[in-house]
C-alpha positions, 0 to 999 in steps of 0.5 A, a space after each residue: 500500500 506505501 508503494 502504490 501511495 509513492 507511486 501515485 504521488 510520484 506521478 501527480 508530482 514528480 517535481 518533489 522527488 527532483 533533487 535540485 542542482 545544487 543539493 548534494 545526493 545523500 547517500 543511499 538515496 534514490 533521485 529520480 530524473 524526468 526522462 531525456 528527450 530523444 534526439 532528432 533523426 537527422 534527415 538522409 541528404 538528398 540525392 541525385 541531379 535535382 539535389 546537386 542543381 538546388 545546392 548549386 542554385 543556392 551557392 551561387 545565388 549571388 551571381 545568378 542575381 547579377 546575371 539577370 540583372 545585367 541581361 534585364 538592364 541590357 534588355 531595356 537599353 536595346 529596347 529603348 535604343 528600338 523606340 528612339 531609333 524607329 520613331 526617329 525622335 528628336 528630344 534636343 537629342 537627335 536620333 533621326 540618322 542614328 541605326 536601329 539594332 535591327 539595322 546594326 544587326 545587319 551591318 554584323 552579318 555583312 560584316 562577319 561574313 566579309 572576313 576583313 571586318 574580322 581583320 581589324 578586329 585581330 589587329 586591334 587586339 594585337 596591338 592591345 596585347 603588345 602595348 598592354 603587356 609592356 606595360 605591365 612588365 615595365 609598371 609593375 616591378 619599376 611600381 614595386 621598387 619605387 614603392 620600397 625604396 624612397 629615392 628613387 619614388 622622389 626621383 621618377 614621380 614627378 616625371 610621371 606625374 607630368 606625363 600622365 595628364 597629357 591624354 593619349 590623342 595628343 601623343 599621336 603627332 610625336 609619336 608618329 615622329 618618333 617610330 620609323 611606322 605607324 604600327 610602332 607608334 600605335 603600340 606606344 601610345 597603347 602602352 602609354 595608356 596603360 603604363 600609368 593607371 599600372 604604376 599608379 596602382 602598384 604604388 598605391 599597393 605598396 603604401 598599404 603593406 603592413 610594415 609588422 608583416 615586413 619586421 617579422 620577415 626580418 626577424 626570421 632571417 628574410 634577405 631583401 629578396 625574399 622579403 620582396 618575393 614573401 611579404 611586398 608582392 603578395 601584399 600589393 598584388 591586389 592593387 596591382 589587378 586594380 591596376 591592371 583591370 584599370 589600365 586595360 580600359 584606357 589602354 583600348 580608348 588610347 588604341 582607338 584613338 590612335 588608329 582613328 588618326 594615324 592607323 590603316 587597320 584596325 577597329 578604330 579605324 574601321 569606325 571612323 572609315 565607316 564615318 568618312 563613308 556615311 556608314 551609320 550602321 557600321 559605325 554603331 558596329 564599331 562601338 560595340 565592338 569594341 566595348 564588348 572587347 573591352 569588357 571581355 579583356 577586363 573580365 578576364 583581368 578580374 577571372 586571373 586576379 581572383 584566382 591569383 590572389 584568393 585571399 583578397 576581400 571580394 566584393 
């Protein structure tokens, strides 16, 4: 009967058998505890192509958000390019000679089809990758050493910084001087318009290298070098791709320039021949030809600099 009596009162209330936390267990003493909850049954992860495309969507969220973006903000550019151009309105803005996309589209197919179309657009890319590439040989390690050492920063700067106002159409007629051809004087004023947004960055790049990095370094034997190679390079190679990504759009307007005034081939002139021929359409052609060259060569600048330097903030 005191069992049973035990029982029901345990059951009615179970919180008086309970011992709190902080009372000590008496010896011999039974304390009962209310049950655990059971743990949850982790689900099974999914499986199979539905899964995979769901956990891909959902880590690339981000990206997928600025593709669509940019398709919809072209789409309403080349739509609002449609209704200016086929009503030929004139809102103190003059669209009345300007092409239709549908107009351009049609110049690109002749164009395409020609072949010598395709061939200014080789040449202008040679020229790019030549004067770009020197650029960047000469800009990044004269950049790095300007940045470490003081003097010869004190040296050069003024030098550059009196040169890199002058825009590149003013460089055509000395440049012209200076090389025996147009090809080489082309390629100049191409590597002028890149060389200073390249330096300018790298300089940059060095003034933000932690100098704690660099006394450490010293401290575990590093040489000028290595200190160099280990602790500077990686430091200022961010802004370097900065640099890089900056220049390549200069260096395609400096191009253009050039071949409009004193090329034979070439994008640039393509377009202006296409002007001097009253060629509208050609001319629209042009252009975007050229941005989507652009944009294709700076793209690939930030592809490298994100593989390159994986421990950069990406924004």
């Amino acid at each position: 009967m005191k069992h049973n009596t035990a029982l029901a009162t345990l059951a009615v209330a179970p919180e008086r058998f309970a011992r709190a936390p902080e009372e000590p267990a008496l010896a011999g003493s039974v304390v009962l505890r209310p049950p655990r909850p059971a743990r949850p049954v982790a689900a099974a992860p999914e499986t199979g192509f539905s899964a995979k495309l769901k956990r891909w969507f959902r880590l690339n969220k981000g990206a997928i958000r600025a593709m669509l973006l940019g398709c919809l903000s072209l789409g309403l550019f080349i739509a609002l390019w449609h209704v200016l151009t086929v009503n030929r309105m004139s809102i103190y803005v003059r669209f009345i000679n300007v092409p239709s996309p549908a107009q351009v589209l049609e110049s690109a197919e002749a164009a395409f089809q020609s072949g010598r179309f395709i061939q200014h657009i080789l040449i202008s890319c040679r020229r790019i990758l030549i004067g770009f590439s020197i650029a960047t040989l000469v800009a990044v390690p004269l950049g790095l050493l300007m940045g470490r050492y003081k003097i010869l920063r004190e040296f050069v700067f003024p030098v550059s910084e009196v040169m890199r106002p002058i825009p590149a159409i003013a460089w055509v007629p000395m440049a012209i001087m200076l090389w025996p051809s147009n090809e080489e004087s082309i390629v100049f004023i191409t590597f002028l318009g890149s060389f200073f947004p390249i330096l300018i960055n790298t300089l940059h790049g060095m003034s933000t290298v932690d100098e704690v990095l660099v006394r450490a370094a010293r401290c575990l034997g590093a040489k000028e070098t290595a200190t160099f190679r280990e602790v500077y390079f990686p430091a200022a190679l961010p802004q370097i791709f900065t640099g890089l990504t900056v220049g390549m759009g200069v260096a395609w307007v400096s191009l253009i320039a050039a071949e409009m005034i004193s090329g034979q081939f070439g994008i640039g002139y393509f377009t202006w021949e296409s002007y001097s021929l009253v060629q509208y359409s050609d001319i629209a052609l042009g252009m975007i030809c050229i941005g989507v060259l652009g944009l294709a060569s700076s793209f690939a600048i930030r592809a490298v600099g994100r593989i390159v330097t994986p421990w950069a903030a990406r924004h």
